[in-house]
FIKE-302527 format. One line per 8 residues: number of its first residue (from 0); for each residue x, y, z of C-alpha. Coordinates in steps of 0.2 Angstrom, whole numbers, padded with zeros to 4 digits. Layout:
<nodes>
NUM = X Y Z | ...
</nodes>
This chain:
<nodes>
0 = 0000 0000 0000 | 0016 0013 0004 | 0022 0009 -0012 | 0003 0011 -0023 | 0004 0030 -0012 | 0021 0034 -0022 | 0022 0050 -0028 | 0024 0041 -0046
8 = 0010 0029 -0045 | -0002 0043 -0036 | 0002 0056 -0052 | -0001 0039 -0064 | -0022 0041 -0060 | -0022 0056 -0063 | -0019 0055 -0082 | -0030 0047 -0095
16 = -0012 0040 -0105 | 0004 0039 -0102 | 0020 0037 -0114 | 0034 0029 -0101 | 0047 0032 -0115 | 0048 0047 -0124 | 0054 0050 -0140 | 0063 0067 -0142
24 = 0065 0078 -0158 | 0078 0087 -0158 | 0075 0106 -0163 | 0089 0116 -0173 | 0093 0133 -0163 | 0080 0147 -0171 | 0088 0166 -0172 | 0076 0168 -0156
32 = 0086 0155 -0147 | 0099 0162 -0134 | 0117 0154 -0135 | 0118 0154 -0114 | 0120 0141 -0108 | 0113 0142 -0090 | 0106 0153 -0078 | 0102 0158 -0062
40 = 0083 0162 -0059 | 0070 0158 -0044 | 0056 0149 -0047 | 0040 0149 -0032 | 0034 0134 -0025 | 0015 0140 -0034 | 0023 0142 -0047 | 0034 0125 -0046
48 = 0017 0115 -0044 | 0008 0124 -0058 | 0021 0119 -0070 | 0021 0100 -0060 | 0002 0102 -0064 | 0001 0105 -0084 | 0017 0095 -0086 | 0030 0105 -0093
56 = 0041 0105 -0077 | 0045 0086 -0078 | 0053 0076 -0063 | 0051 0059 -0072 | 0067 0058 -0082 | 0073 0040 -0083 | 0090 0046 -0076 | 0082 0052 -0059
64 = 0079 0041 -0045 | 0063 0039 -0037 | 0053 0052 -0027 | 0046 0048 -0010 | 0065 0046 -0004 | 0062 0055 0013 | 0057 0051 0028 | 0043 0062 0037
72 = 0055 0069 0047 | 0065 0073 0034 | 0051 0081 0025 | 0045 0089 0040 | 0062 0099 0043 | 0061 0103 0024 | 0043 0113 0027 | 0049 0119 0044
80 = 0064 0127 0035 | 0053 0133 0021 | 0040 0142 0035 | 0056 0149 0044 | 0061 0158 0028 | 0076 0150 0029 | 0090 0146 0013 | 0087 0128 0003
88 = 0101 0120 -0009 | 0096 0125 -0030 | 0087 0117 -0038 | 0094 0110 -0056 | 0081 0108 -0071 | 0086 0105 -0087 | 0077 0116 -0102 | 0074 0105 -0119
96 = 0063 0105 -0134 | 0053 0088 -0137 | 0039 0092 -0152 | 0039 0109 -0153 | 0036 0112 -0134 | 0049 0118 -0121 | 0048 0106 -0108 | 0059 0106 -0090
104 = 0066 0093 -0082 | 0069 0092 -0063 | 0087 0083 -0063 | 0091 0089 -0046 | 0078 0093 -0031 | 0066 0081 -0035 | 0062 0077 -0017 | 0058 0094 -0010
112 = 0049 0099 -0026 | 0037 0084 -0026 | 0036 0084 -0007 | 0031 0100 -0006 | 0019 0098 -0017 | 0013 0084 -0008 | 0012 0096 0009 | -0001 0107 0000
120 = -0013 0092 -0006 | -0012 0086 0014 | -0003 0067 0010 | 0007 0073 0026 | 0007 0079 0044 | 0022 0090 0050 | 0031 0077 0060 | 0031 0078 0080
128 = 0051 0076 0080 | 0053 0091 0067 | 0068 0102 0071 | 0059 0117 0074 | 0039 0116 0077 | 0035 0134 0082 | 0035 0147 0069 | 0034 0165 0070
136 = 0026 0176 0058 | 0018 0191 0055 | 0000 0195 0053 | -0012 0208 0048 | -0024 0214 0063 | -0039 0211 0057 | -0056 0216 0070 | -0071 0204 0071
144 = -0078 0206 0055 | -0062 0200 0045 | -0059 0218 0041 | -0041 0226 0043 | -0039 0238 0056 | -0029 0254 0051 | -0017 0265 0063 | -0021 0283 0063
152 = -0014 0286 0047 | -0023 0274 0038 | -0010 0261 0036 | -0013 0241 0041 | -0006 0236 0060 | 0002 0219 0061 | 0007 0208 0077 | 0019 0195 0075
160 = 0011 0178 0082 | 0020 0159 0086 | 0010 0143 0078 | 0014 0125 0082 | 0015 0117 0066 | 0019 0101 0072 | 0006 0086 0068 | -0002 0099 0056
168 = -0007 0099 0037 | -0005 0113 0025 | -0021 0116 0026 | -0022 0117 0045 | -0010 0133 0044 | -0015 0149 0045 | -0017 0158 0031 | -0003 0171 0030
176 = 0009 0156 0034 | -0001 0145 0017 | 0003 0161 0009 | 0021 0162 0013 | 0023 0144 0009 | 0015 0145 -0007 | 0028 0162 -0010 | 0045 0154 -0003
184 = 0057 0156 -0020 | 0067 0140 -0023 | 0084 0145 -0034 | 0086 0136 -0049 | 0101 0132 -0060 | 0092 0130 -0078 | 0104 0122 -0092 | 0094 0129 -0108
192 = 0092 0121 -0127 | 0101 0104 -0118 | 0100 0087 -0130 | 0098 0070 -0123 | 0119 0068 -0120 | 0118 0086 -0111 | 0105 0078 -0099 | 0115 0062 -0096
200 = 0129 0072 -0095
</nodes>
């Protein structure tokens, strides 16, 4: 039953067909085409799982090694780290054209890209043993009515508060810690027009 909830198997349902191997056509180099080849950009976890979503950011390539590689506890101090604010390693995607369409592969960072994907659909609670289960974070005062209270001049107040995220879901946040989550910029190496042998490589 672990093994039918792999991130793999779980994403299989939700497609009507799959193609396990892929045939690639390679794409001479238009005018429009940059000669970099790399660069640094930052890429949000919303926008990370949008791309996961419609399938052009791929984390599936037969060189990669399986997802759900982390314990909870691992996964947990990933989230933790993520709430905190706090700096995670780059993450590596490879650009390449297969049938007209620029598609990414994930090559390095599958784990935390799939496992915080996983933390925002609820397949896991924050784990009771995470490094760090209180986090602080700064909110908007709002009074009874969910409305914002202003100071004198008109300007939104805010108090910082602590939650416990341990043995929580994402959606069991509140919301301006979602929202930070959802927000938290990964930095990404991305290798652009790459071929089959630059992937391997």
């Amino acid at each position: 039953m672990k093994h039918m909830r792999s991130f793999e198997l779980a994403s299989i349902l939700k497609r009507e067909k799959i193609n396990k191997y892929i045939e690639t056509e390679e794409k001479p180099m238009n005018n429009n085409q940059t000669f970099e080849k790399s660069k640094i950009e930052k890429y949000s976890i919303a926008s990370i799982i949008k791309k996961m979503n419609n399938r052009t950011l791929r984390y599936d390539h037969p060189l990669q090694r399986e997802s759900d590689q982390h314990s909870t506890k691992m996964k947990s101090n990933l989230m933790s780290d993520i709430l905190q604010g706090n700096p995670i390693p780059a993450l590596v995607f490879a650009e390449q054209v297969i049938n007209g369409i620029s598609i990414t592969w994930n090559l390095d960072g599958k784990q935390r890209s799939t496992n915080v994907k996983d933390f925002t659909e609820d397949k896991f609670k924050i784990s009771k043993t995470v490094r760090r289960g209180i986090i602080k974070y700064q909110a908007i005062i709002k009074d009874e009515n969910g409305d914002i209270v202003p100071d004198e001049n008109g300007f939104p107040q805010a108090e910082w508060r602590e939650f416990d995220i341990r043995n929580k879901r994402f959606s069991q946040l509140p919301s301006e810690l979602q929202e930070k989550f959802m927000d938290y910029c990964f930095d990404v190496t991305l290798y652009m027009n790459c071929s089959d042998e630059d992937i391997a490589y």
